[in-house]
Structures are given as structure tokens and as C-alpha cells.
N, C-alpha and C positions, 0 to 999 in steps of 0.2 A: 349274881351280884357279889357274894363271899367268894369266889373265884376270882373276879375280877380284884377285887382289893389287896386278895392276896397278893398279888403282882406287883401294887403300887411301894411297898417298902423298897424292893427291889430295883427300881425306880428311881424310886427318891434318894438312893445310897449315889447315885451317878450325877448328883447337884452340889457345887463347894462347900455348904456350909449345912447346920443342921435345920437353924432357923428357916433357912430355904426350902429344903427337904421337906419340913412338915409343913409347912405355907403350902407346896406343891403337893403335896398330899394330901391339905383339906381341899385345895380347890380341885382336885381335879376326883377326889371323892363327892365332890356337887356337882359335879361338871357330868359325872356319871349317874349320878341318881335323876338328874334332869333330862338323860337320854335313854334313863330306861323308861320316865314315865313316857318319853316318844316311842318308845321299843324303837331303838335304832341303835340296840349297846352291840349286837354285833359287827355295823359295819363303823363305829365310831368310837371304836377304841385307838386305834392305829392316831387316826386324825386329832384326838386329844391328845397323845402324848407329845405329837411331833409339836402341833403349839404349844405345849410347853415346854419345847425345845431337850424332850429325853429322849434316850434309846431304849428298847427294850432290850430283855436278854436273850443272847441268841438263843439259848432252848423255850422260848418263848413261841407259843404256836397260838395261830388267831381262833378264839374261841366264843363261841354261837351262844348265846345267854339266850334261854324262852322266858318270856314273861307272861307272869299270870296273872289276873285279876279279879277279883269276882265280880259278878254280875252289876251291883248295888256302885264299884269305883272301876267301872270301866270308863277308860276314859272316851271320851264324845268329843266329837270334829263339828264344827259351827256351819253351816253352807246359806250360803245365800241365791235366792231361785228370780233369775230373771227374768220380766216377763213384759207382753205390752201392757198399757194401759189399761185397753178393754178388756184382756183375761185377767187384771191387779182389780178389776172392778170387783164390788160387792156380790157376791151371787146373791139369785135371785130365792129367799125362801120356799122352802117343797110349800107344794098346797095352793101356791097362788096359780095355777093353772085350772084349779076347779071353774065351775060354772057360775059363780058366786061373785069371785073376784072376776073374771071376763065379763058376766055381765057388768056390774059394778063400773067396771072399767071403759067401755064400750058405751055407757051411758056417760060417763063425764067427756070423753073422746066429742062426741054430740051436742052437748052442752059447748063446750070448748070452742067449735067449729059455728055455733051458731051465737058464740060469744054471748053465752048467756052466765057465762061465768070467767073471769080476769083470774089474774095472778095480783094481791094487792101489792101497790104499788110504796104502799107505807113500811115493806121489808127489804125494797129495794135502793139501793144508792145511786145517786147520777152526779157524775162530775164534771167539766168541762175543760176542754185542753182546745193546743193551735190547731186549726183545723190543714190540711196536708191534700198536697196531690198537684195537676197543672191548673193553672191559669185564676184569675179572678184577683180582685181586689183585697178580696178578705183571706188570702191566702197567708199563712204565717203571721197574721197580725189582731183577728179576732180569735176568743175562745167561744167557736163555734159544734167542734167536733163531742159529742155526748160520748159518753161514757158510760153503760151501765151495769153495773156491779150488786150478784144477788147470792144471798150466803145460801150453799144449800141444805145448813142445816133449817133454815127458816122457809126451801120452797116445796123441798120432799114432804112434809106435814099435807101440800095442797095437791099433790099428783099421787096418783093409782102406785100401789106398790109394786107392778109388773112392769113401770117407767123408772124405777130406781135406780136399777142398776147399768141400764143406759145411757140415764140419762147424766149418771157419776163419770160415765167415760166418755164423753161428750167432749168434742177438741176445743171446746169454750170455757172448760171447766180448768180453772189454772189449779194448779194439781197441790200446791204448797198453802193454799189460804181456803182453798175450798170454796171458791166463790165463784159464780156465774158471768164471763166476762163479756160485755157485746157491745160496740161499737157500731158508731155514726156519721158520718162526716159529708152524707152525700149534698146536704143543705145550707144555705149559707145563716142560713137561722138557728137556733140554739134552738128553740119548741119545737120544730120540723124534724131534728134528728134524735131528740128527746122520744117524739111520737115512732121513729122508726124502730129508734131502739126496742122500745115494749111490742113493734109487730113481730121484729125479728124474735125475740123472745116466744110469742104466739105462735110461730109458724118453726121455732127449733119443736117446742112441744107436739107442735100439730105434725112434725115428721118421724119423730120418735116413738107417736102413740100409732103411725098408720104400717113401721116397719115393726114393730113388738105385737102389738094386737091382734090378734088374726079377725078376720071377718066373721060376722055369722052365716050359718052358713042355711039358702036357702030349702024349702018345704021341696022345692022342686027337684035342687041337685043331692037332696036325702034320697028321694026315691032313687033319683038314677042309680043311688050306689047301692041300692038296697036291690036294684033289679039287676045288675052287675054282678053280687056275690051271689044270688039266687041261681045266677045263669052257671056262674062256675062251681057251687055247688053240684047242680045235676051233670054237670060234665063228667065231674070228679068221679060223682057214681056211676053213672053210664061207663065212666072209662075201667072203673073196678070188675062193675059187671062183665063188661067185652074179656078182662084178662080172667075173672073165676070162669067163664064157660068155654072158655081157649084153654084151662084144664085142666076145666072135666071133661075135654074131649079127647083132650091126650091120655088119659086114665084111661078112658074107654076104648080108645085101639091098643092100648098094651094086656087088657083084659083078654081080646078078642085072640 
């Protein structure tokens, strides 16, 4: 850096007046301290002087400045990491794969399916717009089509936490308000698509819990696996055996 500055007088002598001279001398002394915190003083000296329209001197030769920093004012580059949706989802906390949270989970899944338990309907909003698509009389002209709209900071409280992060990346899930959006319109009635809308709701949950959830797994197909490793265990040894006594047989004719 004291290198480079030395130059700039030199410089500056090649501008009509003095006023000018030291103007172009402070800025182009910011102009250089702003490139070395880029570390780009080596190849962006040339390029400053020409805007501002100096020469350098002919015994002037282009010279390589290192910059150093230390650790603590190094400087850092910002990146930003683009991603889908369902990899930008929440992960899933360690732990919740225990047997605890699956069962747990496998018994509301159950509950759910045999609707002995709802989504309440008192966190949920419904709104009604023109209803849309061919034919009928009520087309464009009643607000028939529901609308319904469920915050999910208000529905994750009522689902399994192994449905969380799913269910965050769910293409119903309008990504800026955070709210659960689902639509109706197949009825010309306002209660009819009202009722659809909370099936659909029931049966996004009831597809999300059957592709995250694994089944239990039954008494029967435990054994098979249990007679499966058992079998390839004694392989494994019988095939060690076969190779120690193929040998000790070859020991035994270089013995001989």
C-alpha cells in the first residue's frame, strides 16, 4: 500500500492545477484502500488511474501488493444457497424416529382414519369467492367456491412431530403467510364445498401420515428376518471353515 502511494504524487504532478492534483490524490488514495480491502490492488491500479484520466510514468512497472489480514478482520463473502422447497423445509429433530414417537404417532394416524379425532375447526378460516369452471347458472355470479385457510402455527400443536416437516412442504402451504390453503368449488352450495374443504384437509393429513410413517412391522415378518440372518450367518461360517481347511491343506503338502 506505501508503495503504491508513493506513485501517486507522481501522478498527481501530470494534473493543471494543484487544487486538482490533491482532489486526485485523495480520491484515488480511497479509491485504493477500497480495492485492497477487495485484494484486487494488483490488477486495479492501471484501471484507476486511467479514470482519472492520468499517465503513469514511464519507469513505472505494474506492481503485485499481498494483503494480509488477520484472522479476527478477514473479510467474508455473503452466499446465498438455493434450494426446493421440501429440502428449505424444517428438518426433522434427532430422536423422533425412536419407538415412542412412532408409536405415538401410529396411534393418532388410527385415531385420525377412524375420525375419532378432527382438526378443530375454530383455528381454521373460510372464506367465499365466485365460484369458476363450465356451465351452470351459478357460475360467476354466486360466492359459492370455499375457501379454506389454516395458520400452521395453530395446526402443527395438533399433528405428530414426525408430520412437521412435510407437512411445512406441502404445495398447499403458501410459503409467505404460512397458512394452509384449500379450495372448493365442486358444489353449487356454499355448506357442500365448505364440508369438502375440511375432507380434503383430512385426507392431505391422512396421505402424509401413510407416506412418513412406516408401518409396524408384523410378529411374522420379524421371524422371517430373524431366519434370514441366521441362515446367512452359518453360511458365512461354513464358507470361513471351507477356506481355513483349503489351508491347512496346502501347509500340509509343502510340509510333505
Amino acid at each position: 500500500m506505501s508503495l503504491f502511494l508513493s506513485v501517486l504524487p507522481a501522478a498527481a504532478r501530470h494534473l493543471p492545477s494543484p487544487r486538482t492534483a490533491t482532489a486526485a490524490t485523495t480520491a484515488l488514495t480511497t479509491a485504493a484502500a477500497n480495492m485492497v480491502r477487495a485484494n484486487h490492488v494488483s490488477r486495479g491500479l492501471e484501471s484507476i488511474m486511467a479514470h482519472a484520466r492520468l499517465s503513469l510514468p514511464r519507469n513505472f512497472h505494474r506492481v503485485s501488493l499481498a494483503c494480509y489480514y488477520p484472522p479476527s478482520s478477514r473479510p467474508t463473502v455473503a452466499t446465498r444457497t438455493f434450494a426446493s422447497r421440501r429440502a428449505a423445509a424444517i428438518s426433522t429433530p434427532s430422536g423422533l424416529d425412536s419407538d415412542h414417537h412412532l408409536t405415538a404417532a401410529r396411534e393418532w394416524v388410527a385415531r385420525l382414519n377412524s375420525k375419532a379425532i378432527t382438526i378443530p375447526r375454530d383455528i381454521c378460516e373460510i372464506s367465499f369467492s365466485r365460484s369458476s369452471g363450465p356451465g351452470g347458472q351459478n357460475v360467476n355470479k354466486v360466492n359459492s367456491k370455499a375457501t379454506l385457510r389454516v395458520p400452521l402455527k395453530s395446526l402443527l400443536p395438533f399433528v405428530p412431530q414426525l408430520l412437521h416437516a412435510p407437512l411445512q412442504a406441502s404445495r398447499y402451504v403458501a410459503a409467505k403467510s404460512q397458512f394452509l390453503v384449500i379450495q372448493s368449488d365442486e358444489s353449487r352450495r356454499q355448506t357442500a364445498n365448505v364440508e369438502a374443504c375440511y375432507d380434503k384437509l383430512h385426507q392431505l393429513l391422512k396421505s402424509i401420515a401413510e407416506d412418513t410413517i412406516p408401518g409396524e412391522t408384523s410378529q411374522e415378518q420379524r421371524d422371517k428376518v430373524q431366519k434370514l440372518k441366521k441362515a446367512a450367518n452359518e453360511a458365512r461360517i461354513k464358507s470361513k471353515k471351507m477356506h481355513s481347511s483349503k489351508k491347512s491343506s496346502r501347509r500340509g503338502s509343502y510340509d510333505d
